[in-house]
C-alpha positions as CSV (number, residue, x, y, z in Angstrom):
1,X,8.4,51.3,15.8
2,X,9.4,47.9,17.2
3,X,11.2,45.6,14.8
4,X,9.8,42.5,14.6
5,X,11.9,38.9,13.8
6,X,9.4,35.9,12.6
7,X,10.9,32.2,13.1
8,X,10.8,29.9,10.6
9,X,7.6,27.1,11.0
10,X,10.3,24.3,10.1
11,X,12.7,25.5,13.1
12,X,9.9,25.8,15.4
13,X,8.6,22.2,14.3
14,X,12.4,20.6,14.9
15,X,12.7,22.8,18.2
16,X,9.6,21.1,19.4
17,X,9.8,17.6,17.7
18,X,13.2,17.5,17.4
19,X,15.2,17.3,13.7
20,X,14.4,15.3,10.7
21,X,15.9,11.8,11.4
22,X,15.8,11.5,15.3
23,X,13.4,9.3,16.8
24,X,11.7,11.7,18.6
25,X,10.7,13.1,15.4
26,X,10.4,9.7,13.6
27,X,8.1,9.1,16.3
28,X,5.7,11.8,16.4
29,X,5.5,11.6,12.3
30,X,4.1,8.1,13.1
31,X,1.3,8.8,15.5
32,X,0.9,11.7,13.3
33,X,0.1,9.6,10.3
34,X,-1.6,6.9,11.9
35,X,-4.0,9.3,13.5
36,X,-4.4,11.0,9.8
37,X,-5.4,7.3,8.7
38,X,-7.7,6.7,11.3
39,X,-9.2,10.0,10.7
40,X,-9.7,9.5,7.0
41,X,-11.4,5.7,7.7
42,X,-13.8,7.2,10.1
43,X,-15.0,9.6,7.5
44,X,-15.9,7.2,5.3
45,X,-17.5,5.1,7.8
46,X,-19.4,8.0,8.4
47,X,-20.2,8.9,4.4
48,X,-21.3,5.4,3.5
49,X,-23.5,5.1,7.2
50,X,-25.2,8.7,6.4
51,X,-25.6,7.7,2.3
52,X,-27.9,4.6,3.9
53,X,-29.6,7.2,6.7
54,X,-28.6,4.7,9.2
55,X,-28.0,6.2,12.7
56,X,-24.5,5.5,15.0
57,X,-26.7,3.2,17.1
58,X,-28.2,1.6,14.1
59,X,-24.8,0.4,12.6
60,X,-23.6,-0.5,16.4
61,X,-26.2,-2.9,16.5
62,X,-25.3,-4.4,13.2
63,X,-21.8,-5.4,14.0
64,X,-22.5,-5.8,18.0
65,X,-20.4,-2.5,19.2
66,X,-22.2,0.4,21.4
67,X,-22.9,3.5,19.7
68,X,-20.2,5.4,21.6
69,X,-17.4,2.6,19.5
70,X,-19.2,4.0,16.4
71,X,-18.8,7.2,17.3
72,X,-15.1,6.7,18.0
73,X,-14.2,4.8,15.1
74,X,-15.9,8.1,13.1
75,X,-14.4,11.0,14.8
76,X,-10.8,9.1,14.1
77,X,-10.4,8.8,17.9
78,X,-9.2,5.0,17.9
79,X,-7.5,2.9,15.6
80,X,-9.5,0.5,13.7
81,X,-8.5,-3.1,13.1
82,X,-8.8,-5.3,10.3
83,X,-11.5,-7.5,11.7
84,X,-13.5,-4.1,13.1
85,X,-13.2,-2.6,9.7
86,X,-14.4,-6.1,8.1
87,X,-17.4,-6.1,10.5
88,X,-18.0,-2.5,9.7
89,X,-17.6,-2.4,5.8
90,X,-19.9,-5.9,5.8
91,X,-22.5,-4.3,7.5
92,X,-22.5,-1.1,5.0
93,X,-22.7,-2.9,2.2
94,X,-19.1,-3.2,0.5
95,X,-18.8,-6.9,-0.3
96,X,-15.2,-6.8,-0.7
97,X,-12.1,-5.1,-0.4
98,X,-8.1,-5.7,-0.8
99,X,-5.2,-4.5,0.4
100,X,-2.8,-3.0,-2.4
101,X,0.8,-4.1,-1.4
102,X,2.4,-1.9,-3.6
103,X,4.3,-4.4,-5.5
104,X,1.8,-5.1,-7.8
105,X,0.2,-7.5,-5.5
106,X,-3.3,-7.7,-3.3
107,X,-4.3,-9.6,-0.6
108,X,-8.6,-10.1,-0.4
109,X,-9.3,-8.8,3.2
110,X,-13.1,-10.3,3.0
């Protein structure tokens, strides 16, 4: 019988990304958690747009993008920006919203 040897998911990660602390790695954690972000915002676009049975093309038209932006923003496939998210959240409903700073201080996006 062949003897098999397993590597460690950690080396393989640092072999491929590089290790802990170099800005290879430092970068690809970024895009990593920015597409993560972008991911997470789209499924709740996509939650609150299904909860009021309103289509992709429906909500487009609400906040002047084509359905194909909606569809984007949904799947986590772009990054959203404040003043898309604004239009987006508006149109859904959510009258407001803040940004937590972490220091015991918000900011009122809209």
């Amino acid at each position: 019988m062949t003897k098999m040897t397993f590597t460690p998911a950690d080396d393989l990660v640092d072999e491929v990304w590089g290790k802990v602390g170099t800005p290879e790695r430092d970068a690809m954690e970024a895009q990593l958690k920015e597409e993560a972000q972008a991911y997470f915002v789209g499924e709740a676009i996509k939650k609150a747009r299904l909860k009021q049975n309103l289509t992709q093309e429906e909500l487009g038209e609400r906040i002047g993008v084509k359905r194909s932006q909606i569809c984007k923003l949904e799947s986590g496939k772009c990054s959203i920006t404040l003043s898309t998210m604004s239009k987006v959240f508006k149109a859904l409903g959510f009258g407001s919203a803040s940004l937590d700073l972490g220091i015991g201080e918000k900011i009122a996006l809209w």
